[in-house]
C-alpha positions in Angstrom: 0.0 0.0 0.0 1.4 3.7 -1.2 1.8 5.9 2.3 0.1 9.2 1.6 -0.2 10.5 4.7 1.6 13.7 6.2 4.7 14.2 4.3 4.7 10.8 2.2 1.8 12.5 0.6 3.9 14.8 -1.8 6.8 12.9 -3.8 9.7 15.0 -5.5 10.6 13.9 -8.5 11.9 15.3 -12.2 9.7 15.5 -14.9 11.1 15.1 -18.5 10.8 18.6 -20.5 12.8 18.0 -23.6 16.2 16.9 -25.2 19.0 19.6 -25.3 21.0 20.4 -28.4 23.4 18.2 -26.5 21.1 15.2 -26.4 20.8 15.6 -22.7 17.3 15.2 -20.9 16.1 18.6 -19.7 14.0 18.1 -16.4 12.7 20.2 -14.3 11.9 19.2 -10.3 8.3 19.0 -9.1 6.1 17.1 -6.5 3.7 15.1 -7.5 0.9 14.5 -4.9 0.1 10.8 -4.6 -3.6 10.9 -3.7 -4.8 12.7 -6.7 -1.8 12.6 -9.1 -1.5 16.2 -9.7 2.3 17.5 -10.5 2.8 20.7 -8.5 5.5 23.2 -10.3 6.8 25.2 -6.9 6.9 29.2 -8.1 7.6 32.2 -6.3 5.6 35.3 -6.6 7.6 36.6 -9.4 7.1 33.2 -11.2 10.4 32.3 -11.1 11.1 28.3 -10.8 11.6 27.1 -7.3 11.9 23.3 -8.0 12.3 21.7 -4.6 13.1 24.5 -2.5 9.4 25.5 -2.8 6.1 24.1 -1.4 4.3 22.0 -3.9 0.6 23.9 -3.2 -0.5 25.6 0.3 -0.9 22.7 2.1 -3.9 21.9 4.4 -3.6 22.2 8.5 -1.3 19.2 9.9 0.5 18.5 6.3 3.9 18.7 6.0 6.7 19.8 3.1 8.8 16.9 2.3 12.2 17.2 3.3 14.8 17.1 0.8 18.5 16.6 2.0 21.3 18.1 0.0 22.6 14.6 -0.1 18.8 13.4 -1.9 19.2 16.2 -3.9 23.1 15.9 -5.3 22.3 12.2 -5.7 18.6 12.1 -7.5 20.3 11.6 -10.8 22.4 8.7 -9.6 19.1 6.6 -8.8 18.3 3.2 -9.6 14.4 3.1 -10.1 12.9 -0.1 -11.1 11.4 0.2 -14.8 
């Protein structure tokens, strides 16, 4: 069973924007929430891309922003996942 609750609720992640001139996958990083599938784009006021230093939508009383280490964060591209 997925665990949703409090912070497990919102799941960073990358989402593909397109190949570079380089050939390289352009991403950009988001939260997706797992109860409803929406992907959240973090902006600031002045629209500016926030990735995950941002909250992925005002968040109801008693949730909680996931917390991303600098570790996760220098490391996300060095992840295995399972196809």
């Amino acid at each position: 069973m997925l665990e949703t609750y409090g912070h497990k609720r919102f799941w960073p992640m990358k989402e593909f924007q397109r190949r570079g001139a380089d050939g390289e996958n352009e991403t950009k990083e988001v939260y997706r929430d797992m109860t409803t599938g929406e992907v959240h784009h973090p902006i600031d006021k002045d629209g500016n891309d926030l990735g995950w230093n941002g909250s992925p939508t005002p968040l109801p009383s008693g949730e909680k922003l996931p917390v991303m280490s600098r570790s996760f964060r220098d490391h996300y591209d060095d992840i295995r996942w399972h196809k």
